[in-house]
Residue, then its C-alpha position, 0 to 999 in steps of 0.5 A: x353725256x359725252x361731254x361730261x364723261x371725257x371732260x371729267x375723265x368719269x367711267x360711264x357708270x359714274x356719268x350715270x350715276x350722277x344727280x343734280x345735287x351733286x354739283x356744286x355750281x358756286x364753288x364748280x365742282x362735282x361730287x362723284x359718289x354713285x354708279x348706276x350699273x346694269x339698271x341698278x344705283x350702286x357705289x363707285x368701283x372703289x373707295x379712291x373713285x368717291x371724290x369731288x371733281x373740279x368743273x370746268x365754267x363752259x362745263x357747268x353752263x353745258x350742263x345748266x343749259x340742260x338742265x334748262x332745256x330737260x329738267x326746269x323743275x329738278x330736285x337735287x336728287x333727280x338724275x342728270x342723265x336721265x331717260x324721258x320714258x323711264x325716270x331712270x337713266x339710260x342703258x350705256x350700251x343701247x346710247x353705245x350702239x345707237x349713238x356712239x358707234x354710228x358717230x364713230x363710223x360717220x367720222x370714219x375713226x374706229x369704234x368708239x365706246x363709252x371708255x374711249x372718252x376715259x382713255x382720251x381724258x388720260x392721254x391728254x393728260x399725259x400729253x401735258x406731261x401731267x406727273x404720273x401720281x396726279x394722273x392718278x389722282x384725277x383718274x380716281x385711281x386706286x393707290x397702293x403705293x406709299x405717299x399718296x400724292x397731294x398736289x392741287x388738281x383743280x388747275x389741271x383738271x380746268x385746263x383739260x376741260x377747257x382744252x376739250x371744250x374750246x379747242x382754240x380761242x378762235x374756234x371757241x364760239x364756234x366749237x360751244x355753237x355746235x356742242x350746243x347743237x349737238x346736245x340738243x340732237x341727243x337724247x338728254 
């Protein structure tokens, strides 16, 4: 879920709120159109937040791998992130303080919360000098500014998320061996 949300730049709310037909696994993109808040399925914070997302080819065999391991007999409108005992996904704030903050405090950083990995998707984006209107564009920003920007994200967004998900091309089997690891020690 981590891995979802910071490759992808996607509030929490929106990580949730997605369901196996979203995906597009030929073309490897995602369609961002719900939220699950406080328990309940709803739309996206705003209009500009409805969009389809490119998704980076390690992302999308993350993602069918657990799809293999916890969901072999899901239909396009189960939930990817989905908790066992409820059908439903999970609470953000219960996985927050049960997982997120003991990483934190494991890896002697400060605590870390569900926006932190929104925050981080942005900053390497400006770390990449990516124009300020793209940024925009890839963070589901709303613009009220004229002359909406229409520059061809999928590039960037693919470069981020590979950046992510393989920090050096030495480390690549390595990094992808332990994200794997990692997955199979969280809760789905």
């Amino acid at each position: 879920m981590c891995i979802v949300t910071v490759c992808l730049g996607l509030r929490v709310s929106e990580t949730l709120g997605l369901k196996w037909g979203d995906f597009d696994w030929d073309d490897l993109r995602v369609k961002i159109q719900r939220s699950w808040v406080a328990g309940v399925e709803d739309e996206v914070k705003t209009l500009y937040s409805k969009k389809w997302m490119p998704v980076d080819p390690i992302l999308a065999e993350l993602l069918l791998e657990l799809k293999g391991r916890t969901a072999t007999l899901a239909k396009d409108t189960d939930w990817v992130f989905v908790n066992p005992e409820t059908g439903k996904p999970y609470w953000p704030g219960r996985l927050q303080e049960h997982h997120l903050v003991p990483a934190g405090k494991a890896a002697k950083i400060r605590r870390i919360g569900w926006h932190t990995f929104r925050h981080t998707y942005s900053t390497l984006l400006r770390a990449f000098g990516v124009d300020v209107k793209v940024q925009q564009e890839l963070l589901r920003h709303a613009d009220n500014q004229p002359g909406r920007c229409d520059f061809h994200q999928i590039a960037v967004v693919d470069h981020i998320g590979s950046l992510v998900l393989r920090y050096s091309t030495s480390l690549s089997e390595r990094y992808k061996a332990s994200v794997r690891t990692l997955l199979a020690s969280c809760p789905s």
